[in-house]
C-alpha positions as CSV (number, residue, x, y, z in Angstrom):
1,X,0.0,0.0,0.0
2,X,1.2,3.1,-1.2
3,X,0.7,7.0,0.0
4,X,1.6,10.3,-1.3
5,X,2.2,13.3,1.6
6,X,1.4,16.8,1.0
7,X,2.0,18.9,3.4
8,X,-1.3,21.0,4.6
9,X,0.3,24.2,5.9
10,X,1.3,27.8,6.0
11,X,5.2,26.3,4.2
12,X,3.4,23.6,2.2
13,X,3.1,25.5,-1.0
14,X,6.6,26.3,-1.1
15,X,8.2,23.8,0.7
16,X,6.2,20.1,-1.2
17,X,8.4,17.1,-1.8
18,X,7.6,14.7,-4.4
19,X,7.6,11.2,-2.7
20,X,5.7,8.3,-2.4
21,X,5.8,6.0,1.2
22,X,5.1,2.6,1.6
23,X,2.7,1.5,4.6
24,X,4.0,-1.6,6.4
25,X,1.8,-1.9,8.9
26,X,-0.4,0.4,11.0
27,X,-3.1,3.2,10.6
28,X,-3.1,7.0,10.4
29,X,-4.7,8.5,13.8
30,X,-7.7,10.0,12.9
31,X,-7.3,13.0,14.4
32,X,-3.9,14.8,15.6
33,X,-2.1,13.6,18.3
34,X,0.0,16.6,21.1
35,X,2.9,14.3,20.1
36,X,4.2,12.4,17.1
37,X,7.4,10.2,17.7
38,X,9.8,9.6,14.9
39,X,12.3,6.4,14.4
40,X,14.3,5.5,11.3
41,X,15.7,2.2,11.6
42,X,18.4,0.4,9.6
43,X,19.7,-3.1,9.6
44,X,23.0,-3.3,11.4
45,X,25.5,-5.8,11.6
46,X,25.0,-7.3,14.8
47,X,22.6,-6.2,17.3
48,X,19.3,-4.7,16.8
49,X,17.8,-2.5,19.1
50,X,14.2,-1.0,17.6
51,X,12.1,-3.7,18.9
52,X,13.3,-3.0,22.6
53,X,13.0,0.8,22.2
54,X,9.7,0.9,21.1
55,X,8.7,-1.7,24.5
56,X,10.6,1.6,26.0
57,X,8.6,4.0,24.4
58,X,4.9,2.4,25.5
59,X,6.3,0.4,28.6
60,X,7.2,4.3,30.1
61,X,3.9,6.0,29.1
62,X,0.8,5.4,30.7
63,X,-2.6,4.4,29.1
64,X,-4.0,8.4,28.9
65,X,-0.3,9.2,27.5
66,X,-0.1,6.8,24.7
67,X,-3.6,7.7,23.5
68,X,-2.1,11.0,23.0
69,X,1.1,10.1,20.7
70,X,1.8,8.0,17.8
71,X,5.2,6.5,17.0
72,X,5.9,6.6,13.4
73,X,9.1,4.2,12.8
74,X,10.7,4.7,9.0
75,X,12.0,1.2,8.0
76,X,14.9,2.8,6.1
77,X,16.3,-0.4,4.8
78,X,16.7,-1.3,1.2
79,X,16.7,-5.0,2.3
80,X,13.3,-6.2,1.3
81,X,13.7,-9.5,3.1
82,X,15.0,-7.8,6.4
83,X,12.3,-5.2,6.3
84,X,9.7,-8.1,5.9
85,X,11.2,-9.7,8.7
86,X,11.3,-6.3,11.6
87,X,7.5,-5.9,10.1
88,X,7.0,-9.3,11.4
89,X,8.4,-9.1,14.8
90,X,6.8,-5.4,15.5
91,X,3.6,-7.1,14.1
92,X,3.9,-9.7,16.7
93,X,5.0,-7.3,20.0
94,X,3.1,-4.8,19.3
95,X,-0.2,-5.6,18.1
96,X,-2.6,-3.5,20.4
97,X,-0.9,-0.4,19.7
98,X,-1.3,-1.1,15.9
99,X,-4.7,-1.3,16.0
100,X,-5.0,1.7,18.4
101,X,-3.4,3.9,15.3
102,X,-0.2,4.4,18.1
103,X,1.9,3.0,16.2
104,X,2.8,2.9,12.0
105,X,5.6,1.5,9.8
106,X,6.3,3.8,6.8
107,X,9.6,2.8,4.6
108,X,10.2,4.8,1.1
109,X,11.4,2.8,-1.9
110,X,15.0,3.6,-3.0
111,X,13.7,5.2,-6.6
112,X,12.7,8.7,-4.0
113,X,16.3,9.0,-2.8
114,X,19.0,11.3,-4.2
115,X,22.0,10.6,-5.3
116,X,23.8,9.0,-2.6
117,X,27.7,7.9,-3.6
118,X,30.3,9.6,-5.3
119,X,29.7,12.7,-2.7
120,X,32.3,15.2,-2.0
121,X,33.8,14.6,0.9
122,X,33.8,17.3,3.6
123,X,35.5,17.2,6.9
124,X,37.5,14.6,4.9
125,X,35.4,12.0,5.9
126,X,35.7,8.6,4.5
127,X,33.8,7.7,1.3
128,X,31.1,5.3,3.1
129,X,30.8,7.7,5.7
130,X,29.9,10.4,3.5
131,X,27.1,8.0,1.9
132,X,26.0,6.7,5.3
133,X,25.5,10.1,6.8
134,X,24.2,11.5,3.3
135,X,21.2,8.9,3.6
136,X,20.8,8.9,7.0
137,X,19.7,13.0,6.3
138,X,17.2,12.0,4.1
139,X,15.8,9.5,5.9
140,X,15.0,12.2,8.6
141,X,14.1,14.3,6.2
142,X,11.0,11.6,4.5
143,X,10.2,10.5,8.2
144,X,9.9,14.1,9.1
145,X,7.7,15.2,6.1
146,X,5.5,12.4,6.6
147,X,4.9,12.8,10.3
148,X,4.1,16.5,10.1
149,X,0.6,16.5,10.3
150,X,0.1,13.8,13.3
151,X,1.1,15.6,15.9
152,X,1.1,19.3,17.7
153,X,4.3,18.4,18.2
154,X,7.3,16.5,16.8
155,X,10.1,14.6,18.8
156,X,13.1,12.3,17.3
157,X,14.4,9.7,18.7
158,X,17.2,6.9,17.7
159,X,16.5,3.1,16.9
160,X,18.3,2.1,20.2
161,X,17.0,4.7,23.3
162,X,15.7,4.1,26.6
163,X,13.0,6.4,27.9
164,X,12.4,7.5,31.2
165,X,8.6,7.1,33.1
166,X,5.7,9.6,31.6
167,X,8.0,10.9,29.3
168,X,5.1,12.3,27.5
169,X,3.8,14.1,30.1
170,X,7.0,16.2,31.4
171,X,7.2,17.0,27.9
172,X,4.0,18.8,28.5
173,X,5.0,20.6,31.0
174,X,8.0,21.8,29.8
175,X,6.0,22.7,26.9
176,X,3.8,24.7,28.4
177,X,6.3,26.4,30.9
178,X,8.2,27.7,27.5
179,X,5.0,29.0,25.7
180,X,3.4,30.8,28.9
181,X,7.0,32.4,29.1
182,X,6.7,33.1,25.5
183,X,10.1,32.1,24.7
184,X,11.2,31.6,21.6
185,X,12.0,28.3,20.3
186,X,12.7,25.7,17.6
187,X,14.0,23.1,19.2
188,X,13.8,21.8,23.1
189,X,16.1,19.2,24.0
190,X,15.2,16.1,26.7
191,X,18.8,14.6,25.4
192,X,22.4,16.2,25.2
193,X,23.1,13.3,22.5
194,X,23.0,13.4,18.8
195,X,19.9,13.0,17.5
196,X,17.8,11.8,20.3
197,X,15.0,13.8,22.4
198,X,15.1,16.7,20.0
199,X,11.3,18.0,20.1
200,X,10.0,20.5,17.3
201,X,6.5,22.0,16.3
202,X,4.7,20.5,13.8
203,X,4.1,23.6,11.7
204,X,8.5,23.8,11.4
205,X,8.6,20.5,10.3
206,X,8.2,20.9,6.6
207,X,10.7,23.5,6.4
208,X,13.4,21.1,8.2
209,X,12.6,18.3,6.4
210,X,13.3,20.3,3.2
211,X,16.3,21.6,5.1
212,X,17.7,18.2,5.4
213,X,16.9,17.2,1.8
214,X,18.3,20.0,0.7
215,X,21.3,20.1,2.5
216,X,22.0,15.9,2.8
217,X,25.0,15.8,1.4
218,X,26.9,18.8,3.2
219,X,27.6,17.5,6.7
220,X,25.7,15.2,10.1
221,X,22.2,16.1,10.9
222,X,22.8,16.8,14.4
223,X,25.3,20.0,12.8
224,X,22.3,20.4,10.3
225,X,19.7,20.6,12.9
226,X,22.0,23.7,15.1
227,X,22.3,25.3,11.8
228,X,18.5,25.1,11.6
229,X,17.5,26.2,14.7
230,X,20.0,29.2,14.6
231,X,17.9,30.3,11.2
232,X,14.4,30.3,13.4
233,X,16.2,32.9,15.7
234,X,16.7,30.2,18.6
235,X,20.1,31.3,19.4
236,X,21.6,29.2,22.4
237,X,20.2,25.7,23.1
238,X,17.3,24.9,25.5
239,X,18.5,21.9,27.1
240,X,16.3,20.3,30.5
241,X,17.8,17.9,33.0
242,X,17.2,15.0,34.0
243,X,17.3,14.0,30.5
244,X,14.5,12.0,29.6
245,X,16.0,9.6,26.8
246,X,19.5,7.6,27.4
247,X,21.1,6.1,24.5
248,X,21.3,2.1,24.9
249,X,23.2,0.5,22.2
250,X,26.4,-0.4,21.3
251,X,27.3,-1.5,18.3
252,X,26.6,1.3,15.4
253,X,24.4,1.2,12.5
254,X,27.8,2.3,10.4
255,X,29.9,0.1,9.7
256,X,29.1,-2.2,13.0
257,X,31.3,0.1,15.3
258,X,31.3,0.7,19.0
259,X,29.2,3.5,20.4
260,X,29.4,3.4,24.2
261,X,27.9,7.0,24.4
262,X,25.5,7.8,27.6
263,X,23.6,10.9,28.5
264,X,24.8,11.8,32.1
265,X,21.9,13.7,32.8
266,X,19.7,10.5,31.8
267,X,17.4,9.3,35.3
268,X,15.1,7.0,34.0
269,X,12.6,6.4,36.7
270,X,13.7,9.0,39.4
271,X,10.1,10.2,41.5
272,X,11.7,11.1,45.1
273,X,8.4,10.5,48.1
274,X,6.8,13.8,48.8
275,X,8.5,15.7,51.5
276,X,9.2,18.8,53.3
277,X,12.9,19.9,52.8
278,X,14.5,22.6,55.9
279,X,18.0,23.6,56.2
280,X,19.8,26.1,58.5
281,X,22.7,27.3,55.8
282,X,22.4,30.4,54.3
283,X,21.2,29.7,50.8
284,X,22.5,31.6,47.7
285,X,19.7,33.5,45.5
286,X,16.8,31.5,44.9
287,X,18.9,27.8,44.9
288,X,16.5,26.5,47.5
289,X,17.0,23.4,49.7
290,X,14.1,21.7,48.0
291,X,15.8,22.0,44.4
292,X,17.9,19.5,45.4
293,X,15.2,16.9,46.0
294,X,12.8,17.7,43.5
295,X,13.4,16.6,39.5
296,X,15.1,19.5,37.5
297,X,18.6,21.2,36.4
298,X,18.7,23.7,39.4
299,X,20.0,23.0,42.6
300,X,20.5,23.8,46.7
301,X,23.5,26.0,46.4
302,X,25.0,27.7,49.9
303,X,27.3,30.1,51.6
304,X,29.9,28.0,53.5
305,X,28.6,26.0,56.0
306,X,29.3,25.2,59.5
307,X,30.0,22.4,61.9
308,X,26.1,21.0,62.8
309,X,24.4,22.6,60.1
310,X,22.1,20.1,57.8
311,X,19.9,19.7,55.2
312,X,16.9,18.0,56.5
313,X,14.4,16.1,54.4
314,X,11.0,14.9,56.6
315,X,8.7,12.6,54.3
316,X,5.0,12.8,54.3
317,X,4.6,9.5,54.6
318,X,7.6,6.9,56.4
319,X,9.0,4.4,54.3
320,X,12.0,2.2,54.3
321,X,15.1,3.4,52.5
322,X,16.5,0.8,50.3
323,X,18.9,3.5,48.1
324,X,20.4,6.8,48.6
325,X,22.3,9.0,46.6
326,X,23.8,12.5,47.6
327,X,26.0,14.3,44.8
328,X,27.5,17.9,45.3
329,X,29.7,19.9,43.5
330,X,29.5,21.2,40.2
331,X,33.0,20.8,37.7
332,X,34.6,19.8,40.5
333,X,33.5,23.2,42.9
334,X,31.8,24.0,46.2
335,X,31.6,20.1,46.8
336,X,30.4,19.2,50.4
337,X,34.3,18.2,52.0
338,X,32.9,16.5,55.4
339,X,29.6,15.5,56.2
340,X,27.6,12.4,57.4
341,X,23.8,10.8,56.0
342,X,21.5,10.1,58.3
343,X,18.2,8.6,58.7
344,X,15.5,9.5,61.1
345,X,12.2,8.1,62.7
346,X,9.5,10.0,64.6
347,X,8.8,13.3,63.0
348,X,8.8,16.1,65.1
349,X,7.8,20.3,64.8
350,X,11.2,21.4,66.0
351,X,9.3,25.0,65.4
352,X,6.6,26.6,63.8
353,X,7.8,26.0,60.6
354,X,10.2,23.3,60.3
355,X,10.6,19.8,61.5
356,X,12.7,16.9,62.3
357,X,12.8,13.3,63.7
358,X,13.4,12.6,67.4
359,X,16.0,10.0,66.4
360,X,18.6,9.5,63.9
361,X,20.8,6.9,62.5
362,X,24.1,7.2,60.8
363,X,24.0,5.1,57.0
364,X,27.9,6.7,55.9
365,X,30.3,9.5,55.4
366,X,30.1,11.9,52.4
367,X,33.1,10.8,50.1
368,X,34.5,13.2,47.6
369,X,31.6,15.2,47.9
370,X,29.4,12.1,47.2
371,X,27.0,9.3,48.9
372,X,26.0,6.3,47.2
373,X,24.3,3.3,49.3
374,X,22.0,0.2,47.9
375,X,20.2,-2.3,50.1
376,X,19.9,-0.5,52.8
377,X,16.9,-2.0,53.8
378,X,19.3,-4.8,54.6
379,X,21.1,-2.4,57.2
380,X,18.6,-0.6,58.8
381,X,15.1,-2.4,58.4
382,X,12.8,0.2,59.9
383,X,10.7,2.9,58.3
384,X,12.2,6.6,58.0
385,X,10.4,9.6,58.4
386,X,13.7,11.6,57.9
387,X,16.8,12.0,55.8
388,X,19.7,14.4,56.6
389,X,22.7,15.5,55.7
390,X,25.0,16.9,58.7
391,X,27.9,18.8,58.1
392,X,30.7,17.5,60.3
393,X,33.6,20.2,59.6
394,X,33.2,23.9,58.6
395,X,35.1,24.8,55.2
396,X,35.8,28.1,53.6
397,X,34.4,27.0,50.4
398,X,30.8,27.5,49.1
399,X,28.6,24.0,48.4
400,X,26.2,22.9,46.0
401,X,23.6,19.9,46.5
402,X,23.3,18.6,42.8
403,X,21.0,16.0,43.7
404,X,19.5,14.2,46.2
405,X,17.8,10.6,44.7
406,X,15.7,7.8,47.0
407,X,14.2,4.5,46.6
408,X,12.1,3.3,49.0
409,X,9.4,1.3,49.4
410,X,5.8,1.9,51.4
411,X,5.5,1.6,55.1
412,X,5.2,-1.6,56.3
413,X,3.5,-2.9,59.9
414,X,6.6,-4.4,60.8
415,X,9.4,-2.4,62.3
């Protein structure tokens, strides 16, 4: 089954493209989706990836999200046995969302693509490269053209991602934080790698897709896609932490190389309990204590603390710790030198305003200006109301509290 794509919108007029796709499997959504997920997938060599990334994709969003989005994956392969084959096992994992109209496979017949070898060679790039990179731009470019219409918004991803929980919906807010601030934007970034988490609105997308067709043969997409933004006026990069996608694969889909890249910024299911956060130190601006706790890029930043003083975290609920991590510092400045993690039970109102626990526990010494602990429950078996950080030796230097991350799990009757 065969479909031609014109573009219905303000750029369509100048901006159509002359190509046919092929529908694998799937359905069109009826009517537009907030968000419309583009893939491309190749064959590689050795490992292959897309089937686990799209269990990612749906496995992270929740029934109300993925009624909202629809993943469009570009089979991108030439190989008509291989791409009979993927069809078959997407067929066969993901038959609900099929039939929902969540999810499509598109592929374009080779007869639509430009001229793809004998390139010139920029950067001094390798021949193959050239043609892998030259293709991989179009590709993009056909996924992106076809997608336009299903969605209020656009977001790329790679063939071999892992996606963090509700994805979808802190995309939203992000979303809708930019647009009540009325900032402007072409592209907002839930990844700092390549091509992945790059999220666009739908009515830019058929000016990048021509973009990349126009320009496939000139350098990488991900330099393409700065260039592109820079021309809609977006002039630094609007990147938001924790990233929400992290790269998973390893072996390339050039030439079967190693590709050990990982987002740093990448928490996949990080939801801290809800809590209260208090702190005696003198904080810096508006770097709050609770930044620390709550999901973001800011953080608790302070003037140089003292012997005794602490950050204090008093849960709503007590639960039993069974992880902890405290990072500070930033590049390797105003890291926390000397400090001990605690653990508390029976919350108290130390004053009007703040509390505390009656009791606390030592779990460790900050090392390096970090704390990392797992199976604690093993350790200390009873449920926590409280978690603190006490500084045990002034310093001269000024700290920051990156991060604070918990697992735990729900009160239990036994103590």
């Amino acid at each position: 089954q065969f479909v031609s794509r014109q573009l219905q919108s303000e750029w369509s007029g100048s901006l159509y493209m002359n190509v046919s796709y092929q529908l694998l499997s799937g359905s069109q959504p009826t009517t537009q989706r907030f968000l419309a997920v583009g893939i491309s997938s190749v064959r590689r060599q050795k490992d292959q990836y897309l089937v686990a990334t799209l269990q990612s994709v749906f496995s992270q969003s929740s029934e109300e999200e993925r009624e909202q989005m629809v993943v469009v994956v570009l089979i991108a392969d030439f190989d008509e046995q291989w791409r009979r084959f993927i069809t078959e096992e997407i067929q066969k994992n993901f038959p609900s969302e099929l039939e929902r109209r969540q999810l499509l496979l598109i592929h374009v017949p080779k007869k639509y693509y430009p001229p793809l070898t004998g390139l010139k060679r920029n950067y001094n790039d390798p021949s193959d490269r050239v043609t892998f990179r030259s293709k991989q731009n179009v590709d993009y470019s056909y996924l992106i053209h076809y997608s336009a219409a299903l969605g209020q918004y656009y977001l790329q991803l790679e063939d071999d991602v892992h996606c963090a929980k509700n994805f979808l919906s802190k995309i939203q807010k992000h979303v809708k934080d930019q647009n009540s601030k009325k900032t402007t934007w072409a592209t907002l970034e839930f990844s700092s790698l390549g091509y992945i988490g790059k999220l666009y609105k739908s009515a830019d997308l058929p000016a990048l897709a021509r973009f990349l067709f126009l320009f496939y043969k000139e350098m990488p997409c991900d330099w393409l896609l700065s260039r592109f933004r820079d021309l809609l006026t977006q002039t630094q990069p609007i990147i938001f932490r924790p990233s929400l996608f992290q790269h998973m694969g390893t072996l390339s889909s050039f030439r079967g190389t190693y590709n050990h890249l990982k987002d740093k910024d990448f928490e996949e299911t990080y939801s801290n309990p809800e809590a209260s956060v208090f702190t005696n130190m003198t904080v810096y601006q508006k770097h709050f204590a609770h930044l620390s706790w709550t999901a973001g890029d800011d953080f608790f930043w302070a003037l140089p603390p003292a012997n005794g003083d602490h950050l204090t975290i008093v849960l709503k609920n007590p639960a039993l710790f069974t992880e902890i991590l405290v990072e500070t510092g930033n590049g390797g400045k105003d890291i926390l030198k000397s400090a001990e993690v605690e653990i508390g039970k029976d919350a108290i109102n130390t004053s009007k305003e703040e509390k505390s626990c009656k009791v606390f526990v030592s779990v460790g010494k900050m090392e390096k200006g970090k704390f990392e602990m797992q199976g604690l429950d093993k350790v200390h078996s009873f449920n926590a109301s409280c978690l603190r950080i006490r500084v045990t030796a002034g310093q001269l230097d000024w700290i920051i509290v990156k991060k604070i991350r918990v697992s735990t799990k729900p009160e239990s009757s036994t103590l």
